[in-house]
C-alpha positions, 0 to 999 in steps of 0.5 A: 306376076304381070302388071297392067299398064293403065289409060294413059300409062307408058314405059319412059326411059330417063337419062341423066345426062353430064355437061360432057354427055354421058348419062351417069344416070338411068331411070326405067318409068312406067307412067303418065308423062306428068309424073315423068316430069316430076321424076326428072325435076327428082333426078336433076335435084337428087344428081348434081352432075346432071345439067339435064334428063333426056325422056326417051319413049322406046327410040324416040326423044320425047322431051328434055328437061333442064336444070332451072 
């Protein structure tokens, strides 16, 4: 089954990122960049060991979201 992506919907891929700089954490997102920003509020609080979520939209950093 294929889905559609709607106006305004994009693929986003969000890494959790360690102090050390590994992503312990991959996340594959289809939709619009304010939910993006909510699924990395979700990551930073739901992974202790992430200081921050990379969102990368194909090969470019689109933004960086740190923990408050």
């Amino acid at each position: 089954m294929m889905t559609s992506v709607e106006d305004g919907e994009d693929y986003y891929t969000l890494l959790g990122v360690r102090a050390d700089g590994v992503a312990s954490v991959i996340e594959v997102l289809m939709a619009a960049m304010p939910s993006v920003r909510h699924k990395a509020d979700s990551l930073l609080a739901e992974h202790a060991s992430c200081v921050h979520v990379e969102v990368w939209k194909g090969a470019t950093l689109v933004d960086r979201f740190a923990r408050a």
